[in-house]
TORVOLO-347109 format. One record per residue: residue number from 1; x, y, z of N, C-alpha, C, O, CB in turn; residue in one letter. Coordinates in steps of 0.2 Angstrom, whole numbers, m for minus. Glycine has a CB too. Example, Ala and Ser with C-alpha at 12.3 -4.5 7.8 and 13.67 -1.06 7.14 Angstrom:
<rs>
<r 1,<66,m28,39>,<62,m22,39>,<66,m16,39>,<71,m17,42>,<57,m22,45>,'A'>
<r 2,<64,m11,35>,<68,m5,36>,<64,0,39>,<67,6,40>,<70,m3,29>,'S'>
</rs>
This chain:
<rs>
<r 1,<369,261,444>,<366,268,445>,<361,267,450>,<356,264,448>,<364,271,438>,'X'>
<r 2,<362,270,457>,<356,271,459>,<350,274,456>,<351,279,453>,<358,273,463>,'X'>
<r 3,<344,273,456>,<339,277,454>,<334,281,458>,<332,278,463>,<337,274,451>,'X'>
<r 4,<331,286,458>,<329,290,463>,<321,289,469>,<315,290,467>,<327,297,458>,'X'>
<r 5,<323,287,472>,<318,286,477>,<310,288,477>,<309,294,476>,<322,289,483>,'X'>
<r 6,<305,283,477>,<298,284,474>,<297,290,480>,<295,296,478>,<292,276,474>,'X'>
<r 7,<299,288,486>,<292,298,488>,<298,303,485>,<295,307,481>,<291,302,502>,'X'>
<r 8,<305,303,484>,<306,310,480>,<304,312,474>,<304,318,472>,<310,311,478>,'X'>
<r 9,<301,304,470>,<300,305,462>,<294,308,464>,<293,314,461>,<299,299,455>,'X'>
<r 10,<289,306,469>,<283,307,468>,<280,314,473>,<274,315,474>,<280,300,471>,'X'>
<r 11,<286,318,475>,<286,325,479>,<289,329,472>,<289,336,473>,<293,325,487>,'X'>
<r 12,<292,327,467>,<295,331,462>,<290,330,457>,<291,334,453>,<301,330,460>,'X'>
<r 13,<285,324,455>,<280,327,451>,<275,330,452>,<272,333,448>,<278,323,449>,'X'>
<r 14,<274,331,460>,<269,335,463>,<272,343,465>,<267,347,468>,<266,331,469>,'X'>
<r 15,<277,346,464>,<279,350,465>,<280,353,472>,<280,358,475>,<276,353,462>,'X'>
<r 16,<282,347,474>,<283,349,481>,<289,347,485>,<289,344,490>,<277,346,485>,'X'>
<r 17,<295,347,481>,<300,344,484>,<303,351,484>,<302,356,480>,<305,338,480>,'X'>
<r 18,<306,352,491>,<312,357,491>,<317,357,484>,<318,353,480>,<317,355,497>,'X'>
<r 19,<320,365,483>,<323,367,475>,<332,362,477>,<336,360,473>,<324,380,475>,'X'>
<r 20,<330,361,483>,<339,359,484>,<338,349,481>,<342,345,478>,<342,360,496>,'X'>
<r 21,<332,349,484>,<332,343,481>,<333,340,475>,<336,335,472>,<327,341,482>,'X'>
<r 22,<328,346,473>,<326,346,464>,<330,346,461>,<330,344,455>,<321,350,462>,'X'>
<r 23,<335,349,463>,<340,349,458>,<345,343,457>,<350,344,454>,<344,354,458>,'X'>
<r 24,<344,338,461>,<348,333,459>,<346,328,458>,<349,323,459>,<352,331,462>,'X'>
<r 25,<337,328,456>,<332,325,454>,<331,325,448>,<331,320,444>,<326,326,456>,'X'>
<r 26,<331,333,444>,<333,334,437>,<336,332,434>,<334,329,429>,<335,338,435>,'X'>
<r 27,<345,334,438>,<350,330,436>,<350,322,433>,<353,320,427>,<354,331,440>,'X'>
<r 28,<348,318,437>,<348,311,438>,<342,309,432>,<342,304,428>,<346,308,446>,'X'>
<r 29,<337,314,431>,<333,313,425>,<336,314,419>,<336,309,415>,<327,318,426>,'X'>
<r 30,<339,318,418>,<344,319,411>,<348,314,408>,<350,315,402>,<349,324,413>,'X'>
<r 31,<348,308,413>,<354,303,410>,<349,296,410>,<350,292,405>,<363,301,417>,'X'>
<r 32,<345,296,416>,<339,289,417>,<334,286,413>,<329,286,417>,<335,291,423>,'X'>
<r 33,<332,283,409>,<327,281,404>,<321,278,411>,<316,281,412>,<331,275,398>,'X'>
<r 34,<324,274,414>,<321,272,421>,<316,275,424>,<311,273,427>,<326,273,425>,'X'>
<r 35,<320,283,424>,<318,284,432>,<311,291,427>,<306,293,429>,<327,288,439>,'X'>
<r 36,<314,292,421>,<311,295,417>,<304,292,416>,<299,296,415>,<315,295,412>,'X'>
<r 37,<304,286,416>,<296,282,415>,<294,281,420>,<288,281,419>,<295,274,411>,'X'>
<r 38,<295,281,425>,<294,282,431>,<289,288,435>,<285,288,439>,<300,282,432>,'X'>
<r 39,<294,294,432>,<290,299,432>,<284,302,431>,<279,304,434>,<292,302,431>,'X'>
<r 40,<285,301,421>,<279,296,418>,<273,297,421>,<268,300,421>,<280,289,417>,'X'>
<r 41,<276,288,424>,<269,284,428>,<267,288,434>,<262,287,437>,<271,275,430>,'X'>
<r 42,<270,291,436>,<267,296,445>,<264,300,442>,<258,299,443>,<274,301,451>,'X'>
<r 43,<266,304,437>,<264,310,433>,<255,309,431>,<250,313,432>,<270,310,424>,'X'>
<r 44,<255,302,427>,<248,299,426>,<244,297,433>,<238,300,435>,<249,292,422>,'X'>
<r 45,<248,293,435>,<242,295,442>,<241,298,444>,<235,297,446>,<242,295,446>,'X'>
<r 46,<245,305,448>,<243,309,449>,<237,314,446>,<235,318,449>,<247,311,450>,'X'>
<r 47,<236,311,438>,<233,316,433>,<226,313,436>,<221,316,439>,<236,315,424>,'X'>
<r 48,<227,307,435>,<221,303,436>,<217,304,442>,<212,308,441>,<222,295,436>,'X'>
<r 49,<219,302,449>,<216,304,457>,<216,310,455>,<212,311,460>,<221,302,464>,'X'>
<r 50,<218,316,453>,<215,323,453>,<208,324,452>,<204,328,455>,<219,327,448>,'X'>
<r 51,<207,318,444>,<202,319,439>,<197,317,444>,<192,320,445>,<202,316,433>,'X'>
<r 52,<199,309,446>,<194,305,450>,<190,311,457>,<184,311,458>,<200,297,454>,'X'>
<r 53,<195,315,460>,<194,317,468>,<187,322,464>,<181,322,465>,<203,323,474>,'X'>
<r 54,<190,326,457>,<186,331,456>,<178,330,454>,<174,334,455>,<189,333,452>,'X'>
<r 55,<180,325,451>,<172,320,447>,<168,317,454>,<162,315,453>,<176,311,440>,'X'>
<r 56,<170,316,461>,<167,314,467>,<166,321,470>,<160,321,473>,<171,308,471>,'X'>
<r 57,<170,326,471>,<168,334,473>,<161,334,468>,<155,335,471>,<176,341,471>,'X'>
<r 58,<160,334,460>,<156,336,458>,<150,334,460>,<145,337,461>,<156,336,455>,'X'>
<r 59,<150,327,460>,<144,320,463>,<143,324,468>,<137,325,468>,<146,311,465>,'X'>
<r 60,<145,325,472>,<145,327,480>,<141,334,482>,<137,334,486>,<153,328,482>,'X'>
<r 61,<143,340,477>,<138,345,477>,<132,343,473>,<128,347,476>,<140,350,474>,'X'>
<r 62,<130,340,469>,<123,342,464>,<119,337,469>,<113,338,468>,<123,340,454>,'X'>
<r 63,<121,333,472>,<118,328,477>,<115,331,482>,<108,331,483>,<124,324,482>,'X'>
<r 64,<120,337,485>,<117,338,491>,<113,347,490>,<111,351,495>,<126,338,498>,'X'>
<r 65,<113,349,483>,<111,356,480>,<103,356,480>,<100,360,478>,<113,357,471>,'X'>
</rs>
């Protein structure tokens, strides 16, 4: 079984893959344990560098206020 290519996992956890894509990203999710933890882990990252960007935007205003 091939498994789904990291910039698509990582354009489909960010919501930014085309709908034509995504659907055979779904698909392949539904059968994959793999590619499922995978997602997971992009999913967390992405959670994390959101938090990180946000927590240096804050540092960054009360600095310069």
């Amino acid at each position: 079984m091939q498994h789904i290519a990291e910039d698509l996992l990582e354009a489909y956890a960010m919501q930014t893959l085309p709908e034509e894509d995504a659907e055979g990203v779904v698909s392949h999710l539904l059968i994959c344990e793999v590619c499922q933890v995978r997602l997971d882990d992009a999913i967390d990252f992405i959670i994390s560098i959101t938090a990180a960007a946000s927590e240096v935007r804050h540092h960054t205003r009360t600095r310069t206020a």
